[in-house]
C-alpha positions as CSV (number, residue, x, y, z in Angstrom):
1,X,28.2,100.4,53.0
2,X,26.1,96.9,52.1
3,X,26.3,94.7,54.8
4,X,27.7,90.9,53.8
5,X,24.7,89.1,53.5
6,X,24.0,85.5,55.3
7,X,22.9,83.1,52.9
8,X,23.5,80.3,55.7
9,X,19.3,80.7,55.8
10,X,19.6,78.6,52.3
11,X,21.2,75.3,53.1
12,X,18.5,75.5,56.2
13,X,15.9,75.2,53.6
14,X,17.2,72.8,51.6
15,X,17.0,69.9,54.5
16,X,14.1,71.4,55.9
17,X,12.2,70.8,52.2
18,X,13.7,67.6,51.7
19,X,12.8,66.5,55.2
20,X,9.0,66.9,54.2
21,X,9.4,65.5,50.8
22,X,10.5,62.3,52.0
23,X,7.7,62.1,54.7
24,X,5.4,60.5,51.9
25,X,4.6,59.8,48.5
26,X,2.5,62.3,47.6
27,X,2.8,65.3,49.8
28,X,2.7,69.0,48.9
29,X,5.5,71.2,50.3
30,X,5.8,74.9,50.3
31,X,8.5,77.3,50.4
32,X,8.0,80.1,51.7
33,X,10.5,82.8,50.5
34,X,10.1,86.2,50.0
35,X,10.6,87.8,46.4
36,X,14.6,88.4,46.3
37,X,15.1,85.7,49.0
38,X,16.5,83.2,46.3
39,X,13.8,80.6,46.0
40,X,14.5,79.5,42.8
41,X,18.0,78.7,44.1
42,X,17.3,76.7,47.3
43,X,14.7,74.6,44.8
44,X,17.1,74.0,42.4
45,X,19.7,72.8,44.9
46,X,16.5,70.8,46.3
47,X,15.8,68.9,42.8
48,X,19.4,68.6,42.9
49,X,19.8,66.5,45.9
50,X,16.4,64.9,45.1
51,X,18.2,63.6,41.2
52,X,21.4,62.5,43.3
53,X,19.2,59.9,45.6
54,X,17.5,58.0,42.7
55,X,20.3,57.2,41.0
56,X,17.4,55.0,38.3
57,X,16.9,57.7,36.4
58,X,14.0,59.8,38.2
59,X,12.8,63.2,36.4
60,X,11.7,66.3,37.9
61,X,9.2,69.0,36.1
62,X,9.4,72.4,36.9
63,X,6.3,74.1,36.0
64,X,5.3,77.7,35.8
65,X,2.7,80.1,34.1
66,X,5.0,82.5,32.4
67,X,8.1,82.0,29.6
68,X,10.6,84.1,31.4
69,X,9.8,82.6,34.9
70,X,11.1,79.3,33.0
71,X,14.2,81.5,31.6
72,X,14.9,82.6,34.8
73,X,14.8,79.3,36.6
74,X,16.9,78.1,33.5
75,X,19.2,80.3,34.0
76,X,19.4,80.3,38.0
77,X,19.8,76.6,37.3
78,X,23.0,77.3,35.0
79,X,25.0,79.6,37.5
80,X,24.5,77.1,40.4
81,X,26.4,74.1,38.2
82,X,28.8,76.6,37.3
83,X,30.3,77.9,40.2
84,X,31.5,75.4,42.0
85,X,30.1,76.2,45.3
86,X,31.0,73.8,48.1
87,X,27.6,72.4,48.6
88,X,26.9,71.8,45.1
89,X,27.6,68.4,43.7
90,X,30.4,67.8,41.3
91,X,28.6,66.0,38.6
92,X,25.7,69.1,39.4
93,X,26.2,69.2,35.0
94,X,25.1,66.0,34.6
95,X,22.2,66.1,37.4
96,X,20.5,68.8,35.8
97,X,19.9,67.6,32.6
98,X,17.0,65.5,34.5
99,X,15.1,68.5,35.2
100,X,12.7,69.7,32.9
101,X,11.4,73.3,32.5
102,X,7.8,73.0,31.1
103,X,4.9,76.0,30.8
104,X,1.3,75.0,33.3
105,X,-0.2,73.8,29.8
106,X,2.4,71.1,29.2
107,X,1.7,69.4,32.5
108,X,-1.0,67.2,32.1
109,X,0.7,65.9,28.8
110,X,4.0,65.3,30.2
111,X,2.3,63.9,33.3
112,X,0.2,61.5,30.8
113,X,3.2,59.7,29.1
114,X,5.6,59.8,31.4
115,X,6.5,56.0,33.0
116,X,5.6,54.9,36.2
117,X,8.4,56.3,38.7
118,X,9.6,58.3,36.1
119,X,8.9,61.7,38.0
120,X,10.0,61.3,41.4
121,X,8.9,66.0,42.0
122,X,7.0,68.2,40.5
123,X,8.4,72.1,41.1
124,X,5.2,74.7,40.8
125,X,6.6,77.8,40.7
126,X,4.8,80.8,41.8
127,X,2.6,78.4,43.5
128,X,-0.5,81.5,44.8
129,X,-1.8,80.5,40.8
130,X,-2.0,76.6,41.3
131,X,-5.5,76.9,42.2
132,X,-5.8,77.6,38.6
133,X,-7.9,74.5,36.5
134,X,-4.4,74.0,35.0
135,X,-2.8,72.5,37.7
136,X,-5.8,70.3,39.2
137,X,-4.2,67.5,36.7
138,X,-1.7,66.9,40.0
139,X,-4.5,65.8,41.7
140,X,-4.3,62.3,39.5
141,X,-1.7,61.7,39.9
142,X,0.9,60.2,42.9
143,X,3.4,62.3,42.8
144,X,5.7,64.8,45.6
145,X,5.0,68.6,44.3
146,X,7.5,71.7,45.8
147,X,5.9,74.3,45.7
148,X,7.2,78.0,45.5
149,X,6.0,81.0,46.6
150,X,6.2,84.7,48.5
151,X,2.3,83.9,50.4
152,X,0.5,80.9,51.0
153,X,-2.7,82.4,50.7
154,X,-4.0,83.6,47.7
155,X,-5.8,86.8,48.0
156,X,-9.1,85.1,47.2
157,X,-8.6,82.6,50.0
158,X,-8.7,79.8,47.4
159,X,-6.7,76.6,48.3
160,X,-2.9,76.1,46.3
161,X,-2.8,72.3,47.2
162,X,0.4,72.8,50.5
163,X,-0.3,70.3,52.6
164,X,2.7,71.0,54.9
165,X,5.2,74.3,54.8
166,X,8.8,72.9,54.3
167,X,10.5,76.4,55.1
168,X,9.6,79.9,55.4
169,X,11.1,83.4,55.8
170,X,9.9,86.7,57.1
171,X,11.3,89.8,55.0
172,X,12.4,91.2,58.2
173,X,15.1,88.3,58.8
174,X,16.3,88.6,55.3
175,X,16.7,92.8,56.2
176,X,18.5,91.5,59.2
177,X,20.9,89.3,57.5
178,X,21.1,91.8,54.7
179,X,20.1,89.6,51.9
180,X,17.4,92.1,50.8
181,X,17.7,96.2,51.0
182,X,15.2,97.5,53.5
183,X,13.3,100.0,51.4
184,X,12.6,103.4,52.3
185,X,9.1,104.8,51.8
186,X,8.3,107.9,50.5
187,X,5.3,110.1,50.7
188,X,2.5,108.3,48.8
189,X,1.9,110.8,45.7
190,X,-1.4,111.6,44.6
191,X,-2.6,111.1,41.0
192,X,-5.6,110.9,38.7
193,X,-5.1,109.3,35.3
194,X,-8.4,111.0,33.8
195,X,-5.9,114.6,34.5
196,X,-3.4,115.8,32.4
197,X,-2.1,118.3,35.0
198,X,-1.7,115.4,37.5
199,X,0.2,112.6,35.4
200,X,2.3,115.2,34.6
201,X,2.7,116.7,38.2
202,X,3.2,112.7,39.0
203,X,6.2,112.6,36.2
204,X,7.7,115.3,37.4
205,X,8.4,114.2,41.1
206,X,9.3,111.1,40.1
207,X,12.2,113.1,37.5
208,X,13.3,115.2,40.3
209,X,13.9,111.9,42.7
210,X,15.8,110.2,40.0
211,X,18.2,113.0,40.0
212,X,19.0,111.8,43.5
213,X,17.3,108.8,45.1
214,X,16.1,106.8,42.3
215,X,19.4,105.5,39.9
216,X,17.1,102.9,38.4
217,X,13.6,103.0,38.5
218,X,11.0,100.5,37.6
219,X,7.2,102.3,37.5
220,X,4.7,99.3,37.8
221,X,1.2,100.9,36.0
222,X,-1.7,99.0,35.6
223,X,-2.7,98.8,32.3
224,X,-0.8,99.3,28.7
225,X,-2.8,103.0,28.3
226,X,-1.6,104.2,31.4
227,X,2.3,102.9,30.8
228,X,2.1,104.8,27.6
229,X,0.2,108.2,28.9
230,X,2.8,108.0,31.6
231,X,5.8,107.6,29.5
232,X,4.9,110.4,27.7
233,X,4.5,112.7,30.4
234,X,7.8,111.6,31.4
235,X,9.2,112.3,28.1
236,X,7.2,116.2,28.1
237,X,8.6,116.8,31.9
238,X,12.0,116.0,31.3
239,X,12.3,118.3,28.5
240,X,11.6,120.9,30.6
241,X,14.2,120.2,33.2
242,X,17.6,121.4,31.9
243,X,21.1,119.5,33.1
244,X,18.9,116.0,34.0
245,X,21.5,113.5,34.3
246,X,19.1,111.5,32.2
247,X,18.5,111.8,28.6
248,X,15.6,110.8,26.5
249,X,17.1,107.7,25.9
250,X,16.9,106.5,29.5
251,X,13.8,106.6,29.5
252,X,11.8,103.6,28.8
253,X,8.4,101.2,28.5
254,X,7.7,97.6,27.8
255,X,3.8,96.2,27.9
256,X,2.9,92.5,26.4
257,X,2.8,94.2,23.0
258,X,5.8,96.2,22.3
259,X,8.1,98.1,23.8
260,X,9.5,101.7,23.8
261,X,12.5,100.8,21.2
262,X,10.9,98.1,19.2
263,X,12.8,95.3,20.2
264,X,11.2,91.7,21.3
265,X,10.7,91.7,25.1
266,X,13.5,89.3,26.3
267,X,16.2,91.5,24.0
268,X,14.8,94.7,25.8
269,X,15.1,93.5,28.9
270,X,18.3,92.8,29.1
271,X,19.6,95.7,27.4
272,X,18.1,97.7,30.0
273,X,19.6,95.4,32.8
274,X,23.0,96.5,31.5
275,X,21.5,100.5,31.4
276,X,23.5,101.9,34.3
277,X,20.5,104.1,35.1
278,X,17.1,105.0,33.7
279,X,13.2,104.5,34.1
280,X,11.2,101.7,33.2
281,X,7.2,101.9,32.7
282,X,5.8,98.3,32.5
283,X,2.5,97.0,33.0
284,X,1.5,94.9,36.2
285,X,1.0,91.6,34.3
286,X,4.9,92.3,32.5
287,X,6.8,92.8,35.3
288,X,4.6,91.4,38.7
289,X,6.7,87.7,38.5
290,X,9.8,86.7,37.2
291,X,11.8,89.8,36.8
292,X,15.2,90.0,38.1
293,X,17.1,93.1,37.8
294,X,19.2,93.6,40.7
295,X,19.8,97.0,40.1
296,X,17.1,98.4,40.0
297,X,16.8,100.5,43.4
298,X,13.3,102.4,43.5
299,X,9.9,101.2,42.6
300,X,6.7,103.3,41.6
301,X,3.8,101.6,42.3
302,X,1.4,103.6,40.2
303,X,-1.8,101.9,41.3
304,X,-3.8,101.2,44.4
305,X,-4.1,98.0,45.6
306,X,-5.5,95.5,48.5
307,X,-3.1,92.6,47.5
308,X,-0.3,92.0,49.9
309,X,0.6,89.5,47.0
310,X,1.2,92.2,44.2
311,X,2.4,94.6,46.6
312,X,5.2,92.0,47.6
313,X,5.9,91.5,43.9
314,X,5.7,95.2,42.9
315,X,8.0,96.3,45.5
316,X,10.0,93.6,45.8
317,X,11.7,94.6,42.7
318,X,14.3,96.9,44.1
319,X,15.0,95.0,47.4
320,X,17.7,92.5,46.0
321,X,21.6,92.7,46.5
322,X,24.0,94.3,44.3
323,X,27.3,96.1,43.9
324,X,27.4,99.3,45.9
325,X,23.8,99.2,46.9
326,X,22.9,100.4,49.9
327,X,19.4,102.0,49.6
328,X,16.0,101.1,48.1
329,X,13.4,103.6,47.7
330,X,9.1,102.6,47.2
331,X,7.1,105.4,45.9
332,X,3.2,104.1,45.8
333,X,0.1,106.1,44.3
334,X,-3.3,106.4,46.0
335,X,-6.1,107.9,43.7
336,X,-8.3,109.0,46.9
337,X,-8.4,108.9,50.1
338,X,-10.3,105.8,50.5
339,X,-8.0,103.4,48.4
340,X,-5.9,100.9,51.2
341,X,-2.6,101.3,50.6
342,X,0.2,99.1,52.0
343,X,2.9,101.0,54.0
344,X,6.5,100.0,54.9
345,X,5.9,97.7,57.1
346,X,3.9,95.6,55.3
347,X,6.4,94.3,53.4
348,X,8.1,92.5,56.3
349,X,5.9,92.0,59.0
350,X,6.2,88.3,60.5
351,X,2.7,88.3,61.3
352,X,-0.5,87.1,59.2
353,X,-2.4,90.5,57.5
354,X,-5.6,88.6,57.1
355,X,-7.7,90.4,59.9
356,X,-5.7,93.5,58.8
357,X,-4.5,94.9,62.1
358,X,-3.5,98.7,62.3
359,X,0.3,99.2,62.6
360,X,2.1,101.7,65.2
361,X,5.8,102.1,64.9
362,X,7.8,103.8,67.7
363,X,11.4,104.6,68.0
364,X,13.4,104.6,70.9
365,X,17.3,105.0,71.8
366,X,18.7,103.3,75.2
367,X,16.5,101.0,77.5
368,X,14.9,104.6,79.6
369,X,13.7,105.7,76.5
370,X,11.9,102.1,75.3
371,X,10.4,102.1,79.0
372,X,9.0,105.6,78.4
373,X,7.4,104.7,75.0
374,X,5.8,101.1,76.3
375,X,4.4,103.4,79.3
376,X,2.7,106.1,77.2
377,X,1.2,103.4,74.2
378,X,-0.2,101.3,77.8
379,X,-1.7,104.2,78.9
380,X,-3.0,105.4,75.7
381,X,-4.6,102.4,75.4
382,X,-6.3,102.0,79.0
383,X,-4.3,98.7,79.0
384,X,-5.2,96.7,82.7
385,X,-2.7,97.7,85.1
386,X,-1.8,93.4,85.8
387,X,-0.9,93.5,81.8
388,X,1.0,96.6,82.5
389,X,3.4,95.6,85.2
390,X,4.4,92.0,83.4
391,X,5.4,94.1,80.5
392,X,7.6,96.6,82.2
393,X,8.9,93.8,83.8
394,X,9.7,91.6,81.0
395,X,11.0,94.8,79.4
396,X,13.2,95.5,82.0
397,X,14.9,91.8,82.1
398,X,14.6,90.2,78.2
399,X,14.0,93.4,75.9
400,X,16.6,94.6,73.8
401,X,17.0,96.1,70.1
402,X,13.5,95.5,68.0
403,X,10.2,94.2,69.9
404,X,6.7,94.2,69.3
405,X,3.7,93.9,71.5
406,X,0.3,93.0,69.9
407,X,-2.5,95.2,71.6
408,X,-6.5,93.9,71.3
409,X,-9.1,95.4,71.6
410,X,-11.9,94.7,74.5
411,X,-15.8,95.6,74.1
412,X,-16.7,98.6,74.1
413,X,-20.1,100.4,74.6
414,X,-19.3,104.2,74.5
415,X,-20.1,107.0,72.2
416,X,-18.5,106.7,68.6
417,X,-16.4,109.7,68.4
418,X,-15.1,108.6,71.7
419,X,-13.9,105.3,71.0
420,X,-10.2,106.6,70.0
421,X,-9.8,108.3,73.2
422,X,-11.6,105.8,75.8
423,X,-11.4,102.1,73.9
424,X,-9.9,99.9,76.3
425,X,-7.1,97.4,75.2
426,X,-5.0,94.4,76.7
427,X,-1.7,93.1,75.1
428,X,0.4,90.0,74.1
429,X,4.1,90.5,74.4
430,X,5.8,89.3,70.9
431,X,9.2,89.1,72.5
432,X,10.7,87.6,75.2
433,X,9.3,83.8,76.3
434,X,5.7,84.6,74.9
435,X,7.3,85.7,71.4
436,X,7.5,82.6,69.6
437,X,4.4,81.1,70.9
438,X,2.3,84.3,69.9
439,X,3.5,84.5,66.5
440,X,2.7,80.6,65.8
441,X,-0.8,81.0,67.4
442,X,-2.2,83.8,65.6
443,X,-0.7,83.3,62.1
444,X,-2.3,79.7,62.6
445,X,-5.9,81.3,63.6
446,X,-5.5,83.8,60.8
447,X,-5.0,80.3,58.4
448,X,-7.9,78.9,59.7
449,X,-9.5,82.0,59.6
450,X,-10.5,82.1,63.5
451,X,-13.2,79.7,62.4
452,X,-12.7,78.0,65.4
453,X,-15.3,76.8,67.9
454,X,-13.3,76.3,71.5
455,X,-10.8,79.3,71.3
456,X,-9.1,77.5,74.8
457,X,-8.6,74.0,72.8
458,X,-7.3,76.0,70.0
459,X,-4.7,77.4,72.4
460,X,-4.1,74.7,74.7
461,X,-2.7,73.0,71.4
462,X,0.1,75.4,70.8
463,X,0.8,76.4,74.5
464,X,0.0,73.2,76.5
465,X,-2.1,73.1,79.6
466,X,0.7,74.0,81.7
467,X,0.9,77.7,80.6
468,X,1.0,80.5,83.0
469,X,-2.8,81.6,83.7
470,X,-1.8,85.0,83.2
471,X,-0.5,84.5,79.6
472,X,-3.2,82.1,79.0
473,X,-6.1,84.7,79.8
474,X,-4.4,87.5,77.7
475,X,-4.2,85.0,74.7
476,X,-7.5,84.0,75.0
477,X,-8.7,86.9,74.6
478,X,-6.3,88.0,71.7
479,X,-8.2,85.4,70.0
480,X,-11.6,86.4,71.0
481,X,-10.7,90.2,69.5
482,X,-9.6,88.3,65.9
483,X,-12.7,86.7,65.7
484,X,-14.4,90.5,66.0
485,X,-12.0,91.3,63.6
486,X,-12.7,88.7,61.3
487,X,-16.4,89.9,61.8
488,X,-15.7,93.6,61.3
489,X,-13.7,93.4,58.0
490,X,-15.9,91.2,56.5
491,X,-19.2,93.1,56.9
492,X,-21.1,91.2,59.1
493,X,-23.5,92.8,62.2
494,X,-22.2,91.8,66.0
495,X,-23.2,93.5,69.2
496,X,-21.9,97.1,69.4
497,X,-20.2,97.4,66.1
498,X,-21.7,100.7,65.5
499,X,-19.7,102.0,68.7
500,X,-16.5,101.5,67.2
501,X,-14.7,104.1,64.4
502,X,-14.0,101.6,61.6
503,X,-12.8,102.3,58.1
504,X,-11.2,100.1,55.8
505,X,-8.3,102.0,54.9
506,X,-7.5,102.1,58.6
507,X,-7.7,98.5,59.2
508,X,-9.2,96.6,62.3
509,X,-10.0,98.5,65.3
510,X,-9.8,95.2,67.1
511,X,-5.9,94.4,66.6
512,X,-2.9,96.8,66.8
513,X,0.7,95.2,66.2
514,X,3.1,97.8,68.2
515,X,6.8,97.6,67.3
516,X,9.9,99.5,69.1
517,X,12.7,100.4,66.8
518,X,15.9,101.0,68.3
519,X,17.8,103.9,66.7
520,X,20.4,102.9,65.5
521,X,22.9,105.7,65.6
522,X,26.3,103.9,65.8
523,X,29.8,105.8,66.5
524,X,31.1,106.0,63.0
525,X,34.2,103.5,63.8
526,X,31.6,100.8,65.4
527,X,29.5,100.7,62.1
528,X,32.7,100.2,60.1
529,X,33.8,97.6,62.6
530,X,30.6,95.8,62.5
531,X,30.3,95.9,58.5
532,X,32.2,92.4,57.9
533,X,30.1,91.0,61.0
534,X,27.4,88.5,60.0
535,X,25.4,89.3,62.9
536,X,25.9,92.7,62.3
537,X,21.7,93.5,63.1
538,X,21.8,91.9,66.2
539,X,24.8,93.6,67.5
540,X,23.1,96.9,66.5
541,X,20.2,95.9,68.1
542,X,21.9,95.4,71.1
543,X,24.1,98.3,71.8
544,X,21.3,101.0,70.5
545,X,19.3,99.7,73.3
546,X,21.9,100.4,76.2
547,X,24.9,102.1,74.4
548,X,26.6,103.3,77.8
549,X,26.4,99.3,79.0
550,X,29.0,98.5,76.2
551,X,33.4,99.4,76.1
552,X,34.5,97.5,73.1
553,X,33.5,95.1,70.9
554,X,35.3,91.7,69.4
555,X,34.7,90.0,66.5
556,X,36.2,86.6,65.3
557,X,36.7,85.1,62.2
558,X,34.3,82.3,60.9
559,X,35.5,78.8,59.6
560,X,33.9,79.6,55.8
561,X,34.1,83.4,55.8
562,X,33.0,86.1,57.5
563,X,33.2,87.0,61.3
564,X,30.4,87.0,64.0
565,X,30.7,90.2,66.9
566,X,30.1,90.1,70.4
567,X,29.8,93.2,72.7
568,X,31.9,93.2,75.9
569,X,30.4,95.4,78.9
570,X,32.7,96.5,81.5
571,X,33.9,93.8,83.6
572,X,33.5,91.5,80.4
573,X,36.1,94.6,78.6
574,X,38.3,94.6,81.7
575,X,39.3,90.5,81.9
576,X,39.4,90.7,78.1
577,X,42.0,93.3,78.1
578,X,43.9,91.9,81.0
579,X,43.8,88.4,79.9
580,X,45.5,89.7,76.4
581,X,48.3,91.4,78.2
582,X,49.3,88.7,80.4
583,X,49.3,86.8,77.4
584,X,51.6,88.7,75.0
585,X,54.0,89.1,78.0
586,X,53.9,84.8,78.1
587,X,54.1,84.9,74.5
588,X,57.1,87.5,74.1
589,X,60.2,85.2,74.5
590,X,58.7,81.9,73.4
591,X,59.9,80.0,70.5
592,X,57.3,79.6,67.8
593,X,56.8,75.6,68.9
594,X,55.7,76.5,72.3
595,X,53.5,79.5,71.3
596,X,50.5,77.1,70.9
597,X,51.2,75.4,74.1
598,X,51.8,78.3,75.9
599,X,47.9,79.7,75.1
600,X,47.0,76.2,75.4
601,X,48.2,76.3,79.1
602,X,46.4,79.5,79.7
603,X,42.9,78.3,78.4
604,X,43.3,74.9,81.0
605,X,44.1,76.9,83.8
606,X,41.2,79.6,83.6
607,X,38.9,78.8,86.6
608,X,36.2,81.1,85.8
609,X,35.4,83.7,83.1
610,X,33.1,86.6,82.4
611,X,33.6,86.3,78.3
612,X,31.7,84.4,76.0
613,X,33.6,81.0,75.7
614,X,33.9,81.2,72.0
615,X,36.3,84.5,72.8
616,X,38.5,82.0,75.2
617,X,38.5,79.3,73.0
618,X,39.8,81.3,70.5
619,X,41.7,84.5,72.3
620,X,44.8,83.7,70.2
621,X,42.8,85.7,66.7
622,X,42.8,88.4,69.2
623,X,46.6,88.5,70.3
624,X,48.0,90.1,67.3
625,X,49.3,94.0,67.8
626,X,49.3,95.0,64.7
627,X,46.9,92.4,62.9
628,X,45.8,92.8,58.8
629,X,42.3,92.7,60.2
630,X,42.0,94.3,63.7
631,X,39.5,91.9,65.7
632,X,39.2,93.9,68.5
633,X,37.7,97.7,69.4
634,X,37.6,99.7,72.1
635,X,34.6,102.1,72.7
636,X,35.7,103.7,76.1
637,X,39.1,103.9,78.2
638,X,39.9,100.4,79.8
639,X,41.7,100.5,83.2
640,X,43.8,97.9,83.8
């Protein structure tokens, strides 16, 4: 069952944004949200607030490159000042008829003849294309831009104008507070378009998951011949299969020039958002930005491609909320073995793919088996046996449900074809104390794009000079093995290169980024419990890691909605349980004026406690025997 998503991330945004704006008159600000995430909400609610402090009359222009991008923000814009959320102002009506939705080539125009202090923001949305010549007209002019975007960094390393990110999100926390689907991957399919035998082959697999997986499919192709050729392989294939739940009728394709049933674009788009299930074959340029279908729940990425950027947008179609959607599928193409293709993982990862680092992903259930797995990749990797005993260590006291390490790579001078086998390695934990710091030092050396001179400066200005020397010398030389990466995927000659086995599909051979999954294998009525929980991931997390540590779980009702869980270990399970009987027994002949007092009496005279203080403060959720909502669950016996 969908888990009830936490859009709490959204109001964060909103005063973090602001916050920059108003730190000068002409800054750039970027927001950083993943496709699905709900950026053109948090900027709406942005220009908004920004309208309701300059009550004089200030504008705001929201610019993008593409018609239904403005729809969409039109009519994002029109559900926020109709429903009467509790953060959205009452005359919201009113306010937004000072926003204006302009296309790029109405910008300098608008910007030309508008008064002085008459545009207090300009909104760039999809911001990766305001390196285009269209947009260099903001340069003239003194004015606060917002700008919108899934990456900061366009794929040809060109400059979008953010001088400062306002806010950002990783996919992975928006999985975690299921706001997005996390997709599942399938095998990648092979297919050559110049073969008859293997479109078809292609269409075929793709009608045999849509009898199953795929309830509504979006096929991304890239170029209008190739949507066509495609449709009609999909048309020939499922004539052969008898008893398809589709028909002919469900299936579909759209390109700039027409579409499968004649209709103008924005007509058959919606139609088919109101299809209940069915395939859709649209071009790249079509469908990349701006479309919002909800329910669609696989993607078929029918091209290979380097971009993270239209691999974000591509995929990102079928990740978004919706009624009774619990899955998301992503079947990609590769049309040999040599084309890079982007995996699960890359959708989500919280670190910078610039220097393309390789990705290992192990799985683990209960804290014995995560020590087992860290062990073997160590030793697989040769890793120093100093580096080796901090991490078993800081395993052993911090780790619980999903951590990464980041192993790099040291010199190596041995024969090629033994590199794989005898490369040595050291590692940066990305949990525990060290987490936050390494994730803000090498995303910013992957934005300056480890063109650095003094890699110790660079790091003494994140971590401080009073860092542990231990952590300081494996971080240093994390940063000396991106700069060989940097080298490596770019071409150029450095000592020894020759020694290592690169190839590009592969990535790096300098940076691996490690993560531990937790299997998450909850007791049927703990994953029910847990569904109305907005921490829901982190309670997961938590008991997959050390499931025999754990005899019941509480969770208590939010002020808003929604209710946040806490796992109770033995002695925590035993006062909780006690504490609740002695309780009911104070409670049982009380009149209903002295009930409060009476748990009011109990909370002043506890001395010590082994439970969270939120569960004290409020135990009295928890009294009820027979409540609407139970609030309490009991994984193992308790003895009194």
């Amino acid at each position: 069952m969908p888990q009830t998503p936490d859009w709490s991330y959204q109001d964060v945004a909103v005063r973090r944004c602001r916050e920059k704006l108003n730190s000068s008159s002409n800054v750039r600000v970027g927001l950083v949200i993943p496709t699905g995430g709900g950026k053109t909400r948090i900027a709406l609610m942005v220009c908004i607030e920004e309208i309701l402090a300059s009550p004089e009359g200030g504008r705001i222009l929201w610019v993008t490159h593409r018609k239904r991008l403005r729809l969409q923000a039109k009519r994002t814009l029109q559900r926020l000042v109709t429903e009467n959320a509790d953060n959205v102002p009452k005359d919201a009506v009113q306010l937004s008829e000072r926003i204006e939705f302009l296309m790029k080539g109405d910008l300098a125009s608008r910007l030309q003849r508008a008064e002085k202090g008459e545009i207090i923001l300009v909104v760039v949305d999809e911001a990766h294309h305001a390196a285009a010549p269209s947009y260099s007209v903001l340069n003239q002019f003194t004015v606060r831009g917002l700008y919108l975007t899934a990456t900061p960094v366009r794929t040809d390393l060109q400059p979008i104008g953010i001088d400062v990110i306002g806010f950002s999100i990783t996919y992975r926390a928006l999985f975690d507070k299921g706001v997005l689907v996390e997709p599942k991957f399938l095998e990648p399919a092979e297919v050559r378009w110049d073969n008859d035998a293997s479109v078809g082959n292609f269409a075929m697999q793709i009608l045999k998951y849509a009898e199953r997986e795929f309830v509504k499919t979006l096929i991304v192709a890239p170029t209008v011949d190739k949507v066509v050729r495609l449709y009609k392989a999909l048309r020939e294939s499922l004539a052969q299969l008898e008893g398809h739940i589709l028909g002919e009728e469900d299936l579909l394709y759209a390109h700039a020039r027409q579409s499968s049933t004649g209709d103008v674009l924005e007509d058959f788009l919606d139609e088919f958002a109101t299809t209940p299930r069915g395939i859709l074959v649209a071009t790249t340029e079509l469908l990349g930005e701006g479309y919002d279908e909800p329910s669609i729940n696989a993607v078929v990425v029918a091209y290979p491609t380097n971009s993270i950027i239209h691999m974000m947008q591509a995929g990102g179609r079928c990740l978004r909320c919706y009624e009774h959607k619990s899955e998301a599928f992503i079947l990609q193409v590769r049309e040999s073995e040599m084309a890079y293709h982007f995996e699960q993982r890359w959708l989500y990862q919280e670190i910078s793919d610039f220097l393309r680092p390789q990705l290992v992903d192990c799985y683990y259930n209960g804290r014995d088996e995560l020590s087992a797995a860290a062990e073997q990749i160590l030793r697989r990797h040769h890793v120093d046996g100093g580096s080796c005993g901090e991490l078993m260590k800081t395993i052993a006291e911090d780790a619980g449900g999903r951590i990464c390490l980041l192993l790099y790579g040291l010199p190596y001078e041995g024969e090629p074809e033994k590199f794989e086998s005898e490369g040595k390695w050291d590692v940066v934990f990305g949990f525990g104390v060290e987490g936050g710091l390494f994730t803000t030092v090498f995303n910013a050396f992957c934005e300056c794009e480890t063109q650095v001179g003094d890699v110790g400066q660079f790091l003494t200005s994140y971590a401080g000079r009073e860092q542990d020397p231990s952590s300081r010398r494996r971080f240093v030389g994390m940063l000396i093995a991106m700069q060989y990466a940097h080298m490596e995927i770019s071409g150029k000659s450095y000592h020894n290169a020759d020694r290592r086995s690169y190839r590009i599909e592969k990535g790096t051979t300098w940076i691996k980024y490690v993560t531990f999954h937790p299997q998450r294998l909850l007791p049927a009525e703990l994953d029910d419990f847990l569904r109305l929980c907005l921490n829901r991931a982190e309670i997961e997390g938590q008991y997959s890691c050390a499931p025999e540590d754990y005899v019941g779980v509480v969770r208590l009702a939010l002020p808003l909605n929604g209710y946040i869980g806490f796992l109770l270990d033995a002695g925590q399970g035993q006062e909780l349980a006690q504490n609740l009987r002695v309780l009911r027994e104070q409670l049982q002949d009380e009149t209903a004026h002295r009930q409060f007092y009476v748990v009011g009496r109990w909370k002043a005279s506890l001395q010590t406690t082994k439970l969270p203080l939120v569960i004290v403060a409020r135990i009295e959720q928890l009294l009820k025997t027979q409540p609407d909502v139970p609030q309490v669950l009991w994984l193992k016996q308790i003895e009194d």
